[in-house]
Steps between C-alpha positions, in 0.01 A plus 500: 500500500336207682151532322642451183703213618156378591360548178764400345488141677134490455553519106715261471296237738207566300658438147687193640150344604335617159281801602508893472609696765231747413269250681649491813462812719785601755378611862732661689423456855601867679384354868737602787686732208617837567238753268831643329617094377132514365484808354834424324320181320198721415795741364600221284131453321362186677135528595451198713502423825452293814399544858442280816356714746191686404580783719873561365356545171253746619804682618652528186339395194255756458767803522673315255191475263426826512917556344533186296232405217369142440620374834412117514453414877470138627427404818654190584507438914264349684119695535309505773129620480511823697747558245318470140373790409807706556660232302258487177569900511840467449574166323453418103562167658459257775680204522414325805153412491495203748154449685152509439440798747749693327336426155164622666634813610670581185136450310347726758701797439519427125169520523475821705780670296425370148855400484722207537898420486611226289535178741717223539435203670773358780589172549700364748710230275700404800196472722721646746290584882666827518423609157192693335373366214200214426612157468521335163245244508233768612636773210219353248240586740584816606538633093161386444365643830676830330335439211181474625575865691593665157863576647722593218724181562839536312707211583694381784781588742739241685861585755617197511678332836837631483664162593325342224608512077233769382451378165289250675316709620486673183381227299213448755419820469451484129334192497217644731440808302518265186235291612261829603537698193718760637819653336638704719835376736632752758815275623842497534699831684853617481687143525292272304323757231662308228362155610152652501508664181591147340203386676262733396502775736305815346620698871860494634519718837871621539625692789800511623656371135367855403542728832766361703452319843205660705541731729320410786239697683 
């Protein structure tokens, strides 16, 4: 079966670079997947899980909660404001904390709920126009602007260009969250997992490796 391919790969990656595979969790991202392909992972015992769109996770995730135990769900698209709340309901996770007014928002409904996601910080490595994420020479500021909000800041998050060698991007990655205390490294997705995990990477998000190709909407 393809997940334990994955896991398979991800053991051996992680004992070729020296580290337990215990410490490196496996998201499977089950955006643009047909509920029956996700069901049939859930059928197979894995808990965790990633979404882009707030609102196709609303449209499954909870049914699925209420069937499956200890479901694990990330959030790992883009989120816009409006969106938040609906988002911190949902999510054990959010990995695309990008902007200051997002941070804000997420502190006022923490506040008003008495409940927060775990957060991860994105940067845009490439500093590509097109792409969300904060750039790397402002990612020191923005953690400590965090910080200072009391935001449960896990680590970072990077999608590298796809012309570009990811490691590189990788490496950056790791360097940043080095340098600001953090140990937590969502990177690296179904073809470069492996490269991530010898850099560090404490979050691989694998799709279609797992699923198949997406069927589109």
């Amino acid at each position: 079966m393809p997940l334990k391919d994955i896991q398979e790969r991800m053991k051996v990656a992680a004992q070729s670079a020296g580290r337990k595979v215990d410490d490196i969790r496996l998201i499977a991202v089950s955006k643009v997947q047909p509920n029956e392909r996700v069901e049939s992972v859930l059928e197979e015992g894995h808990r965790v899980f990633g979404e882009n769109r707030v609102q196709e996770a609303a449209s499954k995730w909870p049914d699925f909660c209420e069937r499956y135990d200890n479901i694990d769900l990330h959030l790992i698209g883009p989120l816009q404001s409006n969106k938040v709340r609906q988002a911190m309901e949902l999510a054990n996770a959010i990995h695309t904390l990008d902007r200051p007014k997002l941070a804000k928002t997420i502190v006022r409904i923490a506040q008003e709920t008495g409940n927060c996601p775990e957060l991860f910080i994105q940067v845009n490595t490439g500093e590509e126009p097109q792409k969300a994420g904060i750039a790397p020479k402002e990612t020191d500021q923005f953690v400590a602007e965090c910080r200072g909000l009391n935001l449960p800041i896990v680590g970072l998050m990077c999608i590298p260009p796809i012309d570009e060698e990811p490691s590189l991007h990788f490496a950056l990655l790791a360097k940043i969250a080095e340098r600001n205390g953090l140990t937590g490294l969502s990177m690296g997705m179904s073809s470069d997992f492996e490269r991530a995990i010898a850099l560090g990477a404490t979050h691989i998000r694998v799709g279609s490796a797992i699923f198949g190709e997406r069927v589109p909407t």
